[in-house]
N, C-alpha and C positions, 0 to 999 in steps of 0.2 A: 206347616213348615214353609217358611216364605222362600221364592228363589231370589239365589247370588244374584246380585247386579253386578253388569261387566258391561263391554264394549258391543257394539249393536254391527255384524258383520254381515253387511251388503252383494250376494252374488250381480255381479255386473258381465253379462255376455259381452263375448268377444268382437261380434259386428255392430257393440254399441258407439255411436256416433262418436268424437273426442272434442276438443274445446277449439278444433280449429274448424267443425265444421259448425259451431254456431249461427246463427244467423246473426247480422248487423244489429248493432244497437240503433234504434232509431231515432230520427236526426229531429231532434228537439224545437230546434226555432223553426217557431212560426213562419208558414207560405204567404202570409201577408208580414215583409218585412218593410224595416222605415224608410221612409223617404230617401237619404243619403245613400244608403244601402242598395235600392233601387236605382237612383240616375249614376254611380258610380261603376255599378254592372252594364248599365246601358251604355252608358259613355266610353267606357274602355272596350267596347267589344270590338272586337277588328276588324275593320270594312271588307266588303267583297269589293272584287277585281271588277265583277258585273255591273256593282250598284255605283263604284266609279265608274268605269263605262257608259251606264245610264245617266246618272249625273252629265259626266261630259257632254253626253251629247244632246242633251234638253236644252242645255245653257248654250250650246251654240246652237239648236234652232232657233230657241229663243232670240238669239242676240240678232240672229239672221234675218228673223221675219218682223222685229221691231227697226233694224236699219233698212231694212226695205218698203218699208210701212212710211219711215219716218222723211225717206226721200222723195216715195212717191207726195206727200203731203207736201212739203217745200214746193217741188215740181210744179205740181197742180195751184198752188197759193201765187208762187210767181208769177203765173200767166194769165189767174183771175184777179190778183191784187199786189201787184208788184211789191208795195210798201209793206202791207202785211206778210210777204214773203221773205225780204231780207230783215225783217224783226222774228220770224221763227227759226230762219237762220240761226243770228246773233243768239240765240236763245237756244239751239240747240250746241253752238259751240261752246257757250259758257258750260253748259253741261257735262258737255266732254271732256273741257279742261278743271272740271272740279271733279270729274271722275280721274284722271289724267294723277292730279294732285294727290285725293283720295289712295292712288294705288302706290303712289311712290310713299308716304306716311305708311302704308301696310307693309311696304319690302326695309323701309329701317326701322319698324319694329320689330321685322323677323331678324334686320341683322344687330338689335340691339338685342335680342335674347340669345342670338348665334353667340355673341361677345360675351355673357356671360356664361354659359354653357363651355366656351375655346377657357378663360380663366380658369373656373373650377377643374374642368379638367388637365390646366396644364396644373395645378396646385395638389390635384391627388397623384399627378407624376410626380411632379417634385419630392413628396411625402413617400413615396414610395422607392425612390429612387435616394433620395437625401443628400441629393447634389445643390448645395448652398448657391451655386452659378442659377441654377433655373430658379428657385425660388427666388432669386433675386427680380427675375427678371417678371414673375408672378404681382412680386410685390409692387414694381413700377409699370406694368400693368393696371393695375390696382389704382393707383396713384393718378393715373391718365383719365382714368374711369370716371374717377370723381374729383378732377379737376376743377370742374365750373361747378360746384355743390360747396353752398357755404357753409351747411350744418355738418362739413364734415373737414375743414378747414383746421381747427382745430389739431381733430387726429392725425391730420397729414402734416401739419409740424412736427406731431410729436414722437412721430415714426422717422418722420426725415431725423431726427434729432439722436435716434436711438439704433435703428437698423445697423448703424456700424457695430454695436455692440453684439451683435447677433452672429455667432460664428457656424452654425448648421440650419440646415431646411425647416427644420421643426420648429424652433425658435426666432426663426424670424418670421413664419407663417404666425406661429402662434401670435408675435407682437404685432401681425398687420392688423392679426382677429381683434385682438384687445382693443386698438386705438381702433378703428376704423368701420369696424363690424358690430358691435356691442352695442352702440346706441341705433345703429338700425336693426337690430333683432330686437328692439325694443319696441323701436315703434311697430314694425313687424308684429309683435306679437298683439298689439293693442287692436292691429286690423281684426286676428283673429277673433278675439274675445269680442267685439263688437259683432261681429257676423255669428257668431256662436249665438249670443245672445239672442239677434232678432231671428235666426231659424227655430232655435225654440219657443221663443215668444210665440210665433204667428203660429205653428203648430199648435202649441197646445190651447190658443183661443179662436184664433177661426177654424170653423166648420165646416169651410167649403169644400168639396170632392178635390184633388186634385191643389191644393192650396198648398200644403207642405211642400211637394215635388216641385212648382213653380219658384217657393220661397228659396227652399233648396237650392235650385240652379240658379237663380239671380244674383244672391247673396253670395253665393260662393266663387261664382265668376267677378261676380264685384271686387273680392277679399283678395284671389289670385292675382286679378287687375294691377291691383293696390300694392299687393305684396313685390308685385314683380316691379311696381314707381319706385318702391324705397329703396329696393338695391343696386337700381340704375335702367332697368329693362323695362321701359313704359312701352307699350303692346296694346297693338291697334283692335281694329273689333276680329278677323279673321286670326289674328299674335293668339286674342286672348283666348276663345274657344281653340286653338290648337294646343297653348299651354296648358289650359284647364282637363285638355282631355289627356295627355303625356300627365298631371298630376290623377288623376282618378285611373289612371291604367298603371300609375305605379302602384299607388296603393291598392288595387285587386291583385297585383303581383306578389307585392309581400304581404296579402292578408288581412291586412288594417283594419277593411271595415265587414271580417267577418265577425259579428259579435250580435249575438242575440238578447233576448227580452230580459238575462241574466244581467246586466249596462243596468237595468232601470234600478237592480237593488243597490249595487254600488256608485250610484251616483245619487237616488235619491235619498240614498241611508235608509235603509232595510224594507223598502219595496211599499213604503207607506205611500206614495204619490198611487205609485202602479194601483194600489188596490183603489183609492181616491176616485181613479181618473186615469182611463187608458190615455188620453191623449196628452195628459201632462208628462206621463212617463214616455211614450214617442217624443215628445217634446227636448226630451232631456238626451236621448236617445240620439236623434239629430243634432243637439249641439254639441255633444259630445262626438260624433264624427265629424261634423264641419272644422272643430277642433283640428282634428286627425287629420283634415283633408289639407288646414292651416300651415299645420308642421310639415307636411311634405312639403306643400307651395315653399317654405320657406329654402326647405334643403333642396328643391330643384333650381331655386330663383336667385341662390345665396351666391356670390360667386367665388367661395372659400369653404372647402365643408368644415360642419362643425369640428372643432377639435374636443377631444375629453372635458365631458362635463357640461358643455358648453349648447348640447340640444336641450330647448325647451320641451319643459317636461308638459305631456296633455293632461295630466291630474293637475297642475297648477293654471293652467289655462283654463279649463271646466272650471275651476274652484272661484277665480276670480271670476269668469264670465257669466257662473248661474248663481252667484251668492245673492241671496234674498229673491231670486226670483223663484226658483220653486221651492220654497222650504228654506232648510239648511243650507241645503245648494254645493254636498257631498260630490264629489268629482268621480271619474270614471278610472281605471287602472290604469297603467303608464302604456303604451304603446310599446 
């Protein structure tokens, strides 16, 4: 006589653990993460008070012990060789005044990035606020900006031409973006895709230690550089590593570039590279953030935020910047 089947009932004691004392699922990506992934952690980490302190005060002994150095040498040259002392003279003041030079080109690049930063921000008041009065003044702003810019002549007739017809903040932003933005988020983006491209490249064919992370920060400071010429904010050598690192501390802020070895199946189309060739898919890995790091530069450097619709998308950036070079050349998910 067989027995009934029925339901299979479980005694479960009362001091059994429950689903909130599980343990963590554990944390999948790889301890050796990619290169972008890497200098973007580095980069955004936030200085110590100490190591500016230290900093400060190396550069002023520094500077201390080379201008004491450098007087006693004059000194001593003037009283053994007169002639050779007023030529290291002349030779140390041309130095000072190309240092002189050098620092004033550093302080209006910081205030030509100030100037885009003062725009954007007075443009997401506006937008927020919806006071036709300020966005006006957003827009001739705007217009003063890229006054002496002849690739952008064009749009500034045609905004001149139309802005009356614009009776709220939205609409007349939106018509500044149209004519005056649009072709430079183009070339904007072409920066990116070229930088995308060579951090992949060099990843996934040189082999040297440490080859990626250099290619990484060059390219990318390059792209930032660049990104920040087309929308008006050309940025000296101190501009550019302070912009680059304000764009890699945004993106650790919202996330961006936490994405793991999972990147290489949707970009390489279904993880064929990966299995191939770990460095090709690092490869793809890295342009696909540099990508990422692209479209931030762009919204930090832009001096109008995007309106609806109007952010480029990082799957169509990938798509164009790795086509034919790994494969398919399958993009990475939207940001």
């Amino acid at each position: 006589m067989s027995e009934k089947s029925g339901p299979l009932v479980f005694e479960v004691e009362d001091d059994a653990p429950g689903p909130d004392k599980a343990p963590p699922v554990p944390d999948m990506i790889p301890q050796e993460r990619a290169a972008m992934q890497r200098l973007a952690a580095a980069s955004a980490r936030p200085k110590s008070r100490i190591a500016r302190l230290f900093w400060a005060g190396l550069v002023g002994v520094v500077s201390l012990v080379v201008s004491v150095a450098a007087w006693d040498f004059v000194m001593r040259l003037l009283e053994r060789a007169p002639v050779l002392g007023y030529v290291a003279t002349a030779l140390i003041a041309v130095t000072l005044i190309a240092l002189a030079i050098m620092a004033l080109r550093e302080l209006a690049a910081f205030a030509r990035l100030a100037r885009l930063d003062g725009i954007q921000k007075a443009a997401a008041g506006a937008l927020v606020s919806g006071e036709l009065r300020e966005a006006r003044a957003v827009v001739d702003r705007l217009d003063k900006l890229y006054a002496l810019r002849d690739d952008t002549k064009w749009g500034r007739d045609r905004l001149a031409e139309r802005r009356g017809d614009a009776f709220d903040a939205d609409a007349l932003l939106s018509l500044a973006e149209r004519e005056l933005l649009v072709p430079l988020d183009m070339a904007a983006q072409a920066e990116v895709e070229a930088a995308a491209r060579q951090v992949a490249t060099v990843t996934a064919i040189v082999p040297l230690a440490l080859a990626d992370v250099f290619t990484a920060l060059t390219s990318n400071m390059r792209m930032i550089r660049r990104i920040a010429e087309v929308y008006g904010g050309r940025a000296g050598v101190f501009g550019s590593w302070r912009l680059t690192r304000t764009v890699l501390a945004h993106l650790v802020a919202t996330g961006a570039v936490a994405v793991g070895d999972d990147l290489i199946g949707s970009v390489a189309g279904g993880g064929v590279l990966s299995k191939l060739s770990r460095r090709f898919g690092e490869g793809v890995i890295n342009g696909a953030l540099t990508a990422r790091v692209g479209v931030a530069a762009m919204e930090v450097c832009r001096p109008l935020p995007f309106g609806e619709g109007r952010r480029p998308s990082v799957t169509g950036l990938v798509r164009r910047a790795l086509t034919g070079l790994f494969g398919r050349g399958e993009s990475a998910e939207d940001s």
